[in-house]
py3Dmol code that shows the C-alpha trace and the ligand (Angstrom):
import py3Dmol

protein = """\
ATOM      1  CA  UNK A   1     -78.697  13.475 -49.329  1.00  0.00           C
ATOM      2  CA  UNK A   2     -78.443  14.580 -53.090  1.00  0.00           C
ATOM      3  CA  UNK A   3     -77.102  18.029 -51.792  1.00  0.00           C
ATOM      4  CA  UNK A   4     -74.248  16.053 -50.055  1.00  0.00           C
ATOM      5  CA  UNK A   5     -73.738  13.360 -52.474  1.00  0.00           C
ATOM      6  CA  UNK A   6     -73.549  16.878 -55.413  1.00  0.00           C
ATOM      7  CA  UNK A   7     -71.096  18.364 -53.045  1.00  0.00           C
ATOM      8  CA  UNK A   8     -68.660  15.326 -52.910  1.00  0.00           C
ATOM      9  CA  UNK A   9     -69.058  15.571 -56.741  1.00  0.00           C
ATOM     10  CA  UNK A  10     -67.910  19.173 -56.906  1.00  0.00           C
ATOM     11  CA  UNK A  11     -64.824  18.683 -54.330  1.00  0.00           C
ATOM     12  CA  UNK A  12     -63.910  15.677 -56.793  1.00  0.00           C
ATOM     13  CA  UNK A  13     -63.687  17.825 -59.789  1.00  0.00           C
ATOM     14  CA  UNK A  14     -61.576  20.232 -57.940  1.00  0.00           C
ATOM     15  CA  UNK A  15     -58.821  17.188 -56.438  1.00  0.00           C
ATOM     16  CA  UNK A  16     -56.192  16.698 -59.370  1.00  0.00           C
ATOM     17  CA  UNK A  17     -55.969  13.380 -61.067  1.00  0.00           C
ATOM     18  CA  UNK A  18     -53.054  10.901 -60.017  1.00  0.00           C
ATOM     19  CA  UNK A  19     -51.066  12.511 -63.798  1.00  0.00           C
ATOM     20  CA  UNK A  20     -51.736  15.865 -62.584  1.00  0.00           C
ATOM     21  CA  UNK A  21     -50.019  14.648 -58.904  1.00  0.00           C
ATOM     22  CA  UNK A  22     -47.251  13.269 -61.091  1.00  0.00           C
ATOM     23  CA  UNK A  23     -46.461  16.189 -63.411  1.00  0.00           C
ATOM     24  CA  UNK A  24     -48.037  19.842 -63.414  1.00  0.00           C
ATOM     25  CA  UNK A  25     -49.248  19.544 -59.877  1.00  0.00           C
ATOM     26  CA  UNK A  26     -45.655  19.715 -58.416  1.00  0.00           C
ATOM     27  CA  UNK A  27     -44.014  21.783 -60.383  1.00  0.00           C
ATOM     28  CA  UNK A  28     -42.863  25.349 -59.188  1.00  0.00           C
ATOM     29  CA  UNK A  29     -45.297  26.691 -61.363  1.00  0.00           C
ATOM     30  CA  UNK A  30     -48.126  25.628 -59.010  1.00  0.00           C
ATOM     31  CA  UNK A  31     -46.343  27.937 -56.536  1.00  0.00           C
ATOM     32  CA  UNK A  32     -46.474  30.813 -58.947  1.00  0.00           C
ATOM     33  CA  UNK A  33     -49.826  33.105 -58.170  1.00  0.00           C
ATOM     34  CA  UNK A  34     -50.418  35.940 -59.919  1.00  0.00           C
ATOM     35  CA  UNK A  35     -46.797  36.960 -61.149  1.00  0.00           C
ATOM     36  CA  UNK A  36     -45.458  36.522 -57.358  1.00  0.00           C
ATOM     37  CA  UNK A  37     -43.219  33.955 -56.684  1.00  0.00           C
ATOM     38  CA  UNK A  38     -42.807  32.755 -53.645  1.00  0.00           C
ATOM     39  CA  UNK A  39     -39.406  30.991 -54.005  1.00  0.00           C
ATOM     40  CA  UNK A  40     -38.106  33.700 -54.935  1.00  0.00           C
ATOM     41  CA  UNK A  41     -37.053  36.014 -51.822  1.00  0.00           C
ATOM     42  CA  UNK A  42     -34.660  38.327 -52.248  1.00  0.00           C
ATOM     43  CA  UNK A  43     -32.027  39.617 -50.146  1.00  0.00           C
ATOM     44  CA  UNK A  44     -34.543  42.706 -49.562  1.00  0.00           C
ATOM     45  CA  UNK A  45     -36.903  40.294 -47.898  1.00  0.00           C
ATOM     46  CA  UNK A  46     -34.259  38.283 -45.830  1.00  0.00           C
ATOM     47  CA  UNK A  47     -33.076  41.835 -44.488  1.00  0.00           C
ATOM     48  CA  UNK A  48     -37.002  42.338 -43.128  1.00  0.00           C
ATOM     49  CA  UNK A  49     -36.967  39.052 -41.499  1.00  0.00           C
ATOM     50  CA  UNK A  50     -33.871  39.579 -39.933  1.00  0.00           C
ATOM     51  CA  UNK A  51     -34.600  43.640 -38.993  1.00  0.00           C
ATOM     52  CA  UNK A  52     -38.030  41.767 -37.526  1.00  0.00           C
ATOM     53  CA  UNK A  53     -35.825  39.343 -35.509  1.00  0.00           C
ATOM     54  CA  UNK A  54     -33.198  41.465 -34.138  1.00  0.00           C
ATOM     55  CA  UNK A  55     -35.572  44.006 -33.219  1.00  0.00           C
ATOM     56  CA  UNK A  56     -38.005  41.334 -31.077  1.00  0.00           C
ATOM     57  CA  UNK A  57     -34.762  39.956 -29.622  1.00  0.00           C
ATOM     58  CA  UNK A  58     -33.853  43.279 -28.035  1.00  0.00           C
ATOM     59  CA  UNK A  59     -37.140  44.542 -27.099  1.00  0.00           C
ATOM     60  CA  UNK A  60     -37.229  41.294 -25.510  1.00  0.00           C
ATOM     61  CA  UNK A  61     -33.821  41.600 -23.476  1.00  0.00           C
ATOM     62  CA  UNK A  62     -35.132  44.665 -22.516  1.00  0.00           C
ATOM     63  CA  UNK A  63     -38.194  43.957 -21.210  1.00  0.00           C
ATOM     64  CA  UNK A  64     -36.564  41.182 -19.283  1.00  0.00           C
ATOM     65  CA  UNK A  65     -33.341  43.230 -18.010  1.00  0.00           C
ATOM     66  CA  UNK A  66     -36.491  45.690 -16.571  1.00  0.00           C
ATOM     67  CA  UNK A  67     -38.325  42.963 -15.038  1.00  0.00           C
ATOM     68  CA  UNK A  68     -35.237  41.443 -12.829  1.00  0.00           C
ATOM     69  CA  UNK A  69     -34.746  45.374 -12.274  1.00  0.00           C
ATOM     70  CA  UNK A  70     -38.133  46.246 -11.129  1.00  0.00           C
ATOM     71  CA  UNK A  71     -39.527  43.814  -9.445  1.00  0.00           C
ATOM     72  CA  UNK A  72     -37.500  42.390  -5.704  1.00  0.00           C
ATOM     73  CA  UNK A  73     -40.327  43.411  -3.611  1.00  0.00           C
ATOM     74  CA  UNK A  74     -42.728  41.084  -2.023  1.00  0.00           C
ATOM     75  CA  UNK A  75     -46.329  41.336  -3.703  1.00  0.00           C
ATOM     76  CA  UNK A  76     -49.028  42.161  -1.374  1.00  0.00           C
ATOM     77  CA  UNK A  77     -51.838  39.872  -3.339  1.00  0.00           C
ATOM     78  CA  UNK A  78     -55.105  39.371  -2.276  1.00  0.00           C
ATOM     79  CA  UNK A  79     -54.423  37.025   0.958  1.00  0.00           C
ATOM     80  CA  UNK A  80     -54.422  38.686   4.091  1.00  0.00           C
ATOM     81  CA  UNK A  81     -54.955  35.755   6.266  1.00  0.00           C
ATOM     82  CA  UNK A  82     -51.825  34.426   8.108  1.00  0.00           C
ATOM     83  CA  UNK A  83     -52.751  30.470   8.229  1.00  0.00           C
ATOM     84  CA  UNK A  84     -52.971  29.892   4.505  1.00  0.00           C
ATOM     85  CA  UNK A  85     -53.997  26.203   3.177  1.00  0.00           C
ATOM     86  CA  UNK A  86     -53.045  25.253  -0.532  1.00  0.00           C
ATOM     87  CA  UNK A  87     -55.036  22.536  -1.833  1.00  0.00           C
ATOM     88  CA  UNK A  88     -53.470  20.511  -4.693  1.00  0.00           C
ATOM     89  CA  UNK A  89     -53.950  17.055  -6.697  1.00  0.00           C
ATOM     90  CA  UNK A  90     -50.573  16.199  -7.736  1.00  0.00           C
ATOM     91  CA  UNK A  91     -47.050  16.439  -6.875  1.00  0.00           C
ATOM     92  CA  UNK A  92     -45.387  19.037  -8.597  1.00  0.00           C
ATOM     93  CA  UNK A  93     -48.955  21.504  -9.049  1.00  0.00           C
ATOM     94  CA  UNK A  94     -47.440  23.333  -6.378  1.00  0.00           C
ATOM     95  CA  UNK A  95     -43.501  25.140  -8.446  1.00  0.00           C
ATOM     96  CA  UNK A  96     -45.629  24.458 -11.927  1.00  0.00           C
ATOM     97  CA  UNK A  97     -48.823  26.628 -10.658  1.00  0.00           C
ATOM     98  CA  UNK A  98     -48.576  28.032  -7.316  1.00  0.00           C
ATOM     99  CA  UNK A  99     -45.195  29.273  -7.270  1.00  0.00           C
ATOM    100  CA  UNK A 100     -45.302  32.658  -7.031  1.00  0.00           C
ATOM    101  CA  UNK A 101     -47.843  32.965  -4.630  1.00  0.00           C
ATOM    102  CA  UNK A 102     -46.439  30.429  -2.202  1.00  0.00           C
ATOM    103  CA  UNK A 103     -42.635  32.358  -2.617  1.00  0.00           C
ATOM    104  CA  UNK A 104     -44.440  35.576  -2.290  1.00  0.00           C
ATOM    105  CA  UNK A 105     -46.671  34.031   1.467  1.00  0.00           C
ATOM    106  CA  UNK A 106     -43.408  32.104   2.489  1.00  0.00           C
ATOM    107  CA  UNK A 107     -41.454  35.444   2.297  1.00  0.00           C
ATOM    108  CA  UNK A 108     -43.840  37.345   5.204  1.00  0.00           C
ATOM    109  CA  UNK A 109     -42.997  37.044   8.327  1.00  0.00           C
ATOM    110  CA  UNK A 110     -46.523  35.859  10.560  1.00  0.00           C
ATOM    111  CA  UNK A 111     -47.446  33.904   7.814  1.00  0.00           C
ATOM    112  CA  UNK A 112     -47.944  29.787   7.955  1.00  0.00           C
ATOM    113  CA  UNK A 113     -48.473  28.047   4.537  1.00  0.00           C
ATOM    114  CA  UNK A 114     -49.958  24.490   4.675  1.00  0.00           C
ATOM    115  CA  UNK A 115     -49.861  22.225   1.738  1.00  0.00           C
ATOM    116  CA  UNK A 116     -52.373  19.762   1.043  1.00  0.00           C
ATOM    117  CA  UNK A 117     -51.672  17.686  -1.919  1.00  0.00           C
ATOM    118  CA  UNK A 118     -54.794  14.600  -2.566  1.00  0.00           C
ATOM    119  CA  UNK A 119     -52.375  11.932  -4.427  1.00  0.00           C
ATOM    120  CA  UNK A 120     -49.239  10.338  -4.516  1.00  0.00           C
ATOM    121  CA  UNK A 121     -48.805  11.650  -8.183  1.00  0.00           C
ATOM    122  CA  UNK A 122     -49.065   7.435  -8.625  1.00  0.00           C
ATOM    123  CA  UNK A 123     -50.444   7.392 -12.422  1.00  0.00           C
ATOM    124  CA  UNK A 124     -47.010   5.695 -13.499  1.00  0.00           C
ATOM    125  CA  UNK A 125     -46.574   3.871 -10.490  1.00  0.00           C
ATOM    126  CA  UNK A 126     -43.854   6.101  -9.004  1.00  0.00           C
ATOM    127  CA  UNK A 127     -45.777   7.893  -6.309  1.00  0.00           C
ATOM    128  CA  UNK A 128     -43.190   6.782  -3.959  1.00  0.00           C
ATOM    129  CA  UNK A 129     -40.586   8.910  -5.143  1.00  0.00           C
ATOM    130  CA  UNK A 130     -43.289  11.470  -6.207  1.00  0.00           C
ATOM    131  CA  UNK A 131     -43.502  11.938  -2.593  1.00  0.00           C
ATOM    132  CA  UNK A 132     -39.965  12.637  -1.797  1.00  0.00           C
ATOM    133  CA  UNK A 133     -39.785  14.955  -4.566  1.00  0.00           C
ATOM    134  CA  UNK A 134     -42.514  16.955  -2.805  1.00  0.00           C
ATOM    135  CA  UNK A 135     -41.239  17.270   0.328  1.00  0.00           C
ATOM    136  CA  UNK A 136     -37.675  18.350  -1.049  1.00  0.00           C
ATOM    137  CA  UNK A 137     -39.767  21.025  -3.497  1.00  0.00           C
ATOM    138  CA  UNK A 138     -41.798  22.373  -0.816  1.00  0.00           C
ATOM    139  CA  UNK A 139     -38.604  22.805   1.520  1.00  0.00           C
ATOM    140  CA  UNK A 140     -36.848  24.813  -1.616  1.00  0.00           C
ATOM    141  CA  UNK A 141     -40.302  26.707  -1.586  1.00  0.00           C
ATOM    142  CA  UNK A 142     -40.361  27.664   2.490  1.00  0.00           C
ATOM    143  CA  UNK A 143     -42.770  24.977   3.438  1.00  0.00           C
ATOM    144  CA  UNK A 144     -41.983  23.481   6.723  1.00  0.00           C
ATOM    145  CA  UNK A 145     -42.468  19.324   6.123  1.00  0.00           C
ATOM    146  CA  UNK A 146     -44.943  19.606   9.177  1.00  0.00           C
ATOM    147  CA  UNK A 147     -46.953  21.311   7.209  1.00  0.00           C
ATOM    148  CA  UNK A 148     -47.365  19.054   4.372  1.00  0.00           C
ATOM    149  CA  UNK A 149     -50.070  16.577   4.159  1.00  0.00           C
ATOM    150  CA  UNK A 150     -49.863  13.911   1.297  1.00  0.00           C
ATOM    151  CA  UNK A 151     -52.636  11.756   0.709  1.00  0.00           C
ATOM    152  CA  UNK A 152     -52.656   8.078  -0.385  1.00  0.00           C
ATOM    153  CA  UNK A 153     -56.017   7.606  -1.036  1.00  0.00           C
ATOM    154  CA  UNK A 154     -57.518   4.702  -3.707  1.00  0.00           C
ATOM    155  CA  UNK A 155     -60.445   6.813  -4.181  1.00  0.00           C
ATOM    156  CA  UNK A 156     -58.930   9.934  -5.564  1.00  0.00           C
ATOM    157  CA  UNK A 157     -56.564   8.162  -7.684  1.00  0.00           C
ATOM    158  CA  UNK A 158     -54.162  10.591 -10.002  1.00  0.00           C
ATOM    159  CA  UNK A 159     -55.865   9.746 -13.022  1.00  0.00           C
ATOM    160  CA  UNK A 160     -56.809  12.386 -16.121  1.00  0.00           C
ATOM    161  CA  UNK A 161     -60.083  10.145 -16.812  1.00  0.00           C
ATOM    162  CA  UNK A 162     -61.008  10.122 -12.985  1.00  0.00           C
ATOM    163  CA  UNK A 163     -63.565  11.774 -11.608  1.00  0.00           C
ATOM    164  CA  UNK A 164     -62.948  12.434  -8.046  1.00  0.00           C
ATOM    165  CA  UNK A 165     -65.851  12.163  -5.640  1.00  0.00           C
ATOM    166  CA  UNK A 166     -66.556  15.815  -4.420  1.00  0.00           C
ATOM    167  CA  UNK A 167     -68.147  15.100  -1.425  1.00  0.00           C
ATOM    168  CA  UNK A 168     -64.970  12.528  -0.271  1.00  0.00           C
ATOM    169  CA  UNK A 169     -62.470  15.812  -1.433  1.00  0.00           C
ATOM    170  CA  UNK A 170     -64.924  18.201   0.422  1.00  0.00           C
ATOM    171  CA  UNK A 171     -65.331  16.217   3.703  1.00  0.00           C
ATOM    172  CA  UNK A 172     -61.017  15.805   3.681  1.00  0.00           C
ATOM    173  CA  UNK A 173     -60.912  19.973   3.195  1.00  0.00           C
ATOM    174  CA  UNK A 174     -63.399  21.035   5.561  1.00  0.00           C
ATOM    175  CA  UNK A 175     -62.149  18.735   8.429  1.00  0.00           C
ATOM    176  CA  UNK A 176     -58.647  20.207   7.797  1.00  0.00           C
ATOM    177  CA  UNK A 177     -59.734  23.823   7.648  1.00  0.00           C
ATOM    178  CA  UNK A 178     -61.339  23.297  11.092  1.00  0.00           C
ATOM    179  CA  UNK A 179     -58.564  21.212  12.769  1.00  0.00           C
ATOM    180  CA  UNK A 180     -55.578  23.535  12.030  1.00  0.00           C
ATOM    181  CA  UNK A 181     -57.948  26.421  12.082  1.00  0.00           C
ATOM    182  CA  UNK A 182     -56.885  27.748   8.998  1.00  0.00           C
ATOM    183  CA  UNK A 183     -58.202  31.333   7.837  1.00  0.00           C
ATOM    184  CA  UNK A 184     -57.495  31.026   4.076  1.00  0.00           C
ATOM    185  CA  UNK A 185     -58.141  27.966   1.414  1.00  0.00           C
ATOM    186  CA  UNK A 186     -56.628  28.925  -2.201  1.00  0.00           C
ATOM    187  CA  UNK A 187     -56.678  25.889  -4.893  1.00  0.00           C
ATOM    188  CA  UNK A 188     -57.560  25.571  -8.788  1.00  0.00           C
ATOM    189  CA  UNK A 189     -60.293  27.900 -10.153  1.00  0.00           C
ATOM    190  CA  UNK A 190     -63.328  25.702 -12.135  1.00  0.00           C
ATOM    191  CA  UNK A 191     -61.262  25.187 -15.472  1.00  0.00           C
ATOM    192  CA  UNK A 192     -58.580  23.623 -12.858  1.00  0.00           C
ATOM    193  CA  UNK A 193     -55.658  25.852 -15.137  1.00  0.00           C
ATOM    194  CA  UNK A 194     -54.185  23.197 -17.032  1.00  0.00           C
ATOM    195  CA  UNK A 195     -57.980  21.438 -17.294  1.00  0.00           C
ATOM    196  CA  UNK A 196     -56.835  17.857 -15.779  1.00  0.00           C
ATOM    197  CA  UNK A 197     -59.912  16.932 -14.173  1.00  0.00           C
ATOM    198  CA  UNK A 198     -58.195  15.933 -10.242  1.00  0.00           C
ATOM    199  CA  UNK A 199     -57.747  20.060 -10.059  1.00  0.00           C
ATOM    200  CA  UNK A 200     -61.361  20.610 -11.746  1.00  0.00           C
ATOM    201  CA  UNK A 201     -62.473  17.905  -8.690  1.00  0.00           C
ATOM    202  CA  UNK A 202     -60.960  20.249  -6.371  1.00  0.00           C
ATOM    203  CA  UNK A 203     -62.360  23.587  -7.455  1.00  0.00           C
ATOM    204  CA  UNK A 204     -66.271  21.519  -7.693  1.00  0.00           C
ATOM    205  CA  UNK A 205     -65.584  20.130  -3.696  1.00  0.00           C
ATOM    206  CA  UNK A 206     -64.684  24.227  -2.539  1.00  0.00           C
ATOM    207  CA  UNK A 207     -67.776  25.173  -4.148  1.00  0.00           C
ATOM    208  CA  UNK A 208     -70.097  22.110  -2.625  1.00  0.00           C
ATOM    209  CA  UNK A 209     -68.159  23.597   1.074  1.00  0.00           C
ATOM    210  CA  UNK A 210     -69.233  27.120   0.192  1.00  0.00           C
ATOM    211  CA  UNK A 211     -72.908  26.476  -1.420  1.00  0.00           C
ATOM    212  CA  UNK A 212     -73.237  24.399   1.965  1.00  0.00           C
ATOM    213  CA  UNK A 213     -71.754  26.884   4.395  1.00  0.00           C
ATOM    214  CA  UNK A 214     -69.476  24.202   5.858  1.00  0.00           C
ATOM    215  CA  UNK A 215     -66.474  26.325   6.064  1.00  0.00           C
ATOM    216  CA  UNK A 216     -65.994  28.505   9.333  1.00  0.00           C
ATOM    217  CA  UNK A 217     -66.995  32.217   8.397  1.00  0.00           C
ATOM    218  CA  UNK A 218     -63.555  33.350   9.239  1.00  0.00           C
ATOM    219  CA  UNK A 219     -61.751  30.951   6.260  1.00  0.00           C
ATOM    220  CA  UNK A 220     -61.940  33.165   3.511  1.00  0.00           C
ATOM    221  CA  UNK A 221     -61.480  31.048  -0.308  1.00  0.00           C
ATOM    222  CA  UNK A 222     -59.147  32.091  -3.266  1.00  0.00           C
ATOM    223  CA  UNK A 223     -58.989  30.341  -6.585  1.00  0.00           C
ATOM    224  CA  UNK A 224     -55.875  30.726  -8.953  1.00  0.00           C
ATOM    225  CA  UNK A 225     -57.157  31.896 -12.148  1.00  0.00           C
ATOM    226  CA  UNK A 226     -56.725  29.887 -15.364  1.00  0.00           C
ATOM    227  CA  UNK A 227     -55.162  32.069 -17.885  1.00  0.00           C
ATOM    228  CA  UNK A 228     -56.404  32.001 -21.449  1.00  0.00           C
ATOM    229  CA  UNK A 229     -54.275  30.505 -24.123  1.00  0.00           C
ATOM    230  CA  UNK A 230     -52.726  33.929 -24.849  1.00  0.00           C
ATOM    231  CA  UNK A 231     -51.441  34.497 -21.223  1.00  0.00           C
ATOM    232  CA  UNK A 232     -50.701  30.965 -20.497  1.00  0.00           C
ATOM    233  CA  UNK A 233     -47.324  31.093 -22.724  1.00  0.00           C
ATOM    234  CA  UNK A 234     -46.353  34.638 -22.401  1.00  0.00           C
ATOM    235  CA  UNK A 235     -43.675  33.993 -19.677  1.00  0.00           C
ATOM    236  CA  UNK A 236     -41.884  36.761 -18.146  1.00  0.00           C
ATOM    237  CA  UNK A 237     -44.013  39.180 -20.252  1.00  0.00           C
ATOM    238  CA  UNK A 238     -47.557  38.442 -18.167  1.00  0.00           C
ATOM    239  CA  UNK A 239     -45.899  40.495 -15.548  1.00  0.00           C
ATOM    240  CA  UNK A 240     -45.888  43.659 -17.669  1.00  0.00           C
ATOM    241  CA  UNK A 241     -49.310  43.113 -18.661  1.00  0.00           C
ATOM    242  CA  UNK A 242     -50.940  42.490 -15.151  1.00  0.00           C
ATOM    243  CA  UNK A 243     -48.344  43.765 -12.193  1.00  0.00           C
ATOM    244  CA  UNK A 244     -50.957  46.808 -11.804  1.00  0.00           C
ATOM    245  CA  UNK A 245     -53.938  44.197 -10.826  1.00  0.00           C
ATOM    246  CA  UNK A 246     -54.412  44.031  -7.206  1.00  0.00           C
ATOM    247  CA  UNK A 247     -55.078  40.562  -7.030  1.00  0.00           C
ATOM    248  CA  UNK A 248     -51.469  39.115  -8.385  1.00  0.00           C
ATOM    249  CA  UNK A 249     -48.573  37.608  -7.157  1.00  0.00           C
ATOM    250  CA  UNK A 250     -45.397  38.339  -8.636  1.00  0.00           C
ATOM    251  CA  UNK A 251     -42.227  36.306  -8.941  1.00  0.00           C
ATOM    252  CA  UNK A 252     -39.148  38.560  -8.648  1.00  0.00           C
ATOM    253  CA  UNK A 253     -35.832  37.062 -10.622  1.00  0.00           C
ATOM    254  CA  UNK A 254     -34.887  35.031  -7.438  1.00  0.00           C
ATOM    255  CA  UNK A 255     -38.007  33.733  -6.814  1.00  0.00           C
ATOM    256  CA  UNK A 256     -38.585  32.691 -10.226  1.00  0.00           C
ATOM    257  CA  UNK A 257     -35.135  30.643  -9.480  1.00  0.00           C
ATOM    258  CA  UNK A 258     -36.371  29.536  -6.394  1.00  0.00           C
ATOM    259  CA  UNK A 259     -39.482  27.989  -8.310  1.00  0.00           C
ATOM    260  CA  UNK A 260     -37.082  26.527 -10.953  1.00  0.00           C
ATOM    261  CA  UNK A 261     -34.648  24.786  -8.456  1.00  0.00           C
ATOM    262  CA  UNK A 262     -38.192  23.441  -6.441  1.00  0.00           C
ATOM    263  CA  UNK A 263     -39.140  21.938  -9.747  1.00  0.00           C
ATOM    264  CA  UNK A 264     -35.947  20.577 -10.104  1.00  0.00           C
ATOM    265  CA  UNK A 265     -36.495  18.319  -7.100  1.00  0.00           C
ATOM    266  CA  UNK A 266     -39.178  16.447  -8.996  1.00  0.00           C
ATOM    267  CA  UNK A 267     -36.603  15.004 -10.978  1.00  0.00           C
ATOM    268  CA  UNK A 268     -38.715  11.964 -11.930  1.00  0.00           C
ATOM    269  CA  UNK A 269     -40.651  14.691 -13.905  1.00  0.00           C
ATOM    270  CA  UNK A 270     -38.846  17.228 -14.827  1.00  0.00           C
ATOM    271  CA  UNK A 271     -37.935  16.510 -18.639  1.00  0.00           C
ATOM    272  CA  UNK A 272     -37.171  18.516 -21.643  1.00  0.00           C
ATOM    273  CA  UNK A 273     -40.994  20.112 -22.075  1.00  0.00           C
ATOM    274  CA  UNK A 274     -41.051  20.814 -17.902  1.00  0.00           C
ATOM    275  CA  UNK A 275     -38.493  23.042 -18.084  1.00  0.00           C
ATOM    276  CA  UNK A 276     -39.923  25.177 -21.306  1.00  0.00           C
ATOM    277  CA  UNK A 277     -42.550  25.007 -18.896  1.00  0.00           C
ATOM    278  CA  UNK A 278     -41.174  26.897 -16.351  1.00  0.00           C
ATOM    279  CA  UNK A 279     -39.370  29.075 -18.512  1.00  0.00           C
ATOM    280  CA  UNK A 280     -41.910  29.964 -20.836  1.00  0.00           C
ATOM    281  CA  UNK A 281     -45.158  29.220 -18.599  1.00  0.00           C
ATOM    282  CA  UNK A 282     -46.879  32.744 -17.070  1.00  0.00           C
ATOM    283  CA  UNK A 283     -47.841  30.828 -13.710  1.00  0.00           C
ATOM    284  CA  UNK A 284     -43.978  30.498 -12.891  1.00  0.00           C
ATOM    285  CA  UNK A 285     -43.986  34.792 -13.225  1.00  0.00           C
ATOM    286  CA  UNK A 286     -47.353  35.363 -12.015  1.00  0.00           C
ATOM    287  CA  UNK A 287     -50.212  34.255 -10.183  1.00  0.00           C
ATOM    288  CA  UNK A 288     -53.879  35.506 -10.148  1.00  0.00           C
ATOM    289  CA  UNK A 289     -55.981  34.848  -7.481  1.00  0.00           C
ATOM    290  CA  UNK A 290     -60.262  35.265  -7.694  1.00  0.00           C
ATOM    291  CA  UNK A 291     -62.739  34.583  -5.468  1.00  0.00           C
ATOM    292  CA  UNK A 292     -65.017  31.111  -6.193  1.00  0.00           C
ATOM    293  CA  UNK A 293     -68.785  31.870  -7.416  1.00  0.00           C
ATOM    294  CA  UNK A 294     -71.318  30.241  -6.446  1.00  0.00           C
TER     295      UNK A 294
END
"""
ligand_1 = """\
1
ZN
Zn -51.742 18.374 -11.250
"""
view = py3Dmol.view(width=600, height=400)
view.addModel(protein, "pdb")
view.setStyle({"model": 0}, {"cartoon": {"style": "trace"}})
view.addModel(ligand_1, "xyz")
view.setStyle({"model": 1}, {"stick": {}})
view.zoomTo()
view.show()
């Protein structure tokens, strides 16, 4: 306790008094270090910062001019099933995260998506119209509205402090797999990509299925990757980083539009920071699927 209490002593020493605060403290002289000032910036600096601006702009307009150039085609991905089942918690996970690999599934002929989604979306008491919104985003996406289910269930409320009950989420998944004998299951990865726990809930109930063997042994299960921090914000650009993987999904310029007008549909949601979201957000460009581990 005396080395804390003689720290706090020295860190009060340092602190100025109130007259410094009043006086010397503000003064442009505090900002003077060394014989550099740093209110000074000359029109030799300003040209820099604007050389450094212009320059990003146009590598940027570049890069994106190449990327509506180079990439129409349909991604091949990892899925090579033909009844694919998306598992989500909320209404609108689907444009925000799963975009390009639903556009990308959607666009192949033989191929049946099913979308699962757990909750009404019902945290602000408008999962009624959350549910609308869904169906209209999912037909914008090429989800056929038999192929939706939408839960209403009071134990897997949409709640960020919720805990969902994996062995209620696991029991819905499995008998779903089985009954429209589906041959793929793709949801959230462990870190659930954005971290709300409802997609973390999801990720824990797969893994419970596959520890357990009580998925059929032809149902193979894909997890979208959570992006680090770095990725997560990198919009268009992730796709110059990862198109070489094996295991992406790629959204050409059109079906990035396609997974901007199905977010538009959740108009309940989509304010100012949703659409940076889509526009800056890597999951709109680019999706990367892994296999769970158990
Ligand atoms: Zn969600």
């Amino acid at each position: 306790m005396d080395y804390l209490n003689a720290s706090y002593r020295y860190v009060d020493e340092l602190l100025p008094s109130i007259e410094d605060l009043n006086s010397d403290f503000l003064s442009t002289d505090f900002l003077t270090v060394e014989g550099f000032d740093f209110l000074d910036i000359s029109w030799f600096h300003f040209f820099h910062v604007w050389l450094f601006l212009f320059m990003s702009s146009f590598i940027l307009i570049a890069l994106s001019h190449i990327y509506y150039k180079t990439y129409p085609e349909v991604s091949e991905g990892l899925i090579k099933g033909k009844r694919v089942l998306i598992v989500i918690a909320h209404p609108d996970d689907e444009c925000m995260f799963f975009g390009p690999t639903i556009v990308n599934l959607t666009k192949k002929s033989g191929v049946d998506v099913h979308l699962m989604c757990l909750s009404e979306g019902n945290y602000y008491g408008d999962g009624d119209i959350r549910s609308r919104e869904l169906l209209s985003s999912c037909q914008e996406l090429g989800i056929p509205l038999s192929n939706i289910r939408l839960f209403s269930n009071g134990h897997l409320p949409d709640d960020p402090l919720v805990d969902w009950d994996p062995e209620i989420v696991a029991s819905l998944i499995s008998w779903h797999v089985e009954a429209m004998a589906m041959d793929t299951l793709l949801t959230f990865d462990d870190r659930g990509v954005s971290g709300h726990r409802n997609h973390i809930a999801i990720s824990r109930s797969v893994n419970v299925l596959l520890s357990e063997n009580r998925l059929p042994s032809s149902c193979k299960c894909y997890a979208l990757k959570s992006e680090s921090i770095f990725l997560k914000y990198t919009g268009f650009l992730i796709v110059f980083l990862k198109r070489k993987h094996s295991n992406v999904y790629v959204s050409s310029h059109t079906d990035h539009k396609t997974i901007k007008n199905a977010m538009s549909k959740h108009a309940s949601q989509y304010v100012w920071f949703r659409k940076l979201f889509v526009t800056f957000s890597s999951y709109c460009y680019l999706n990367t699927l892994v296999c769970p581990q158990i």
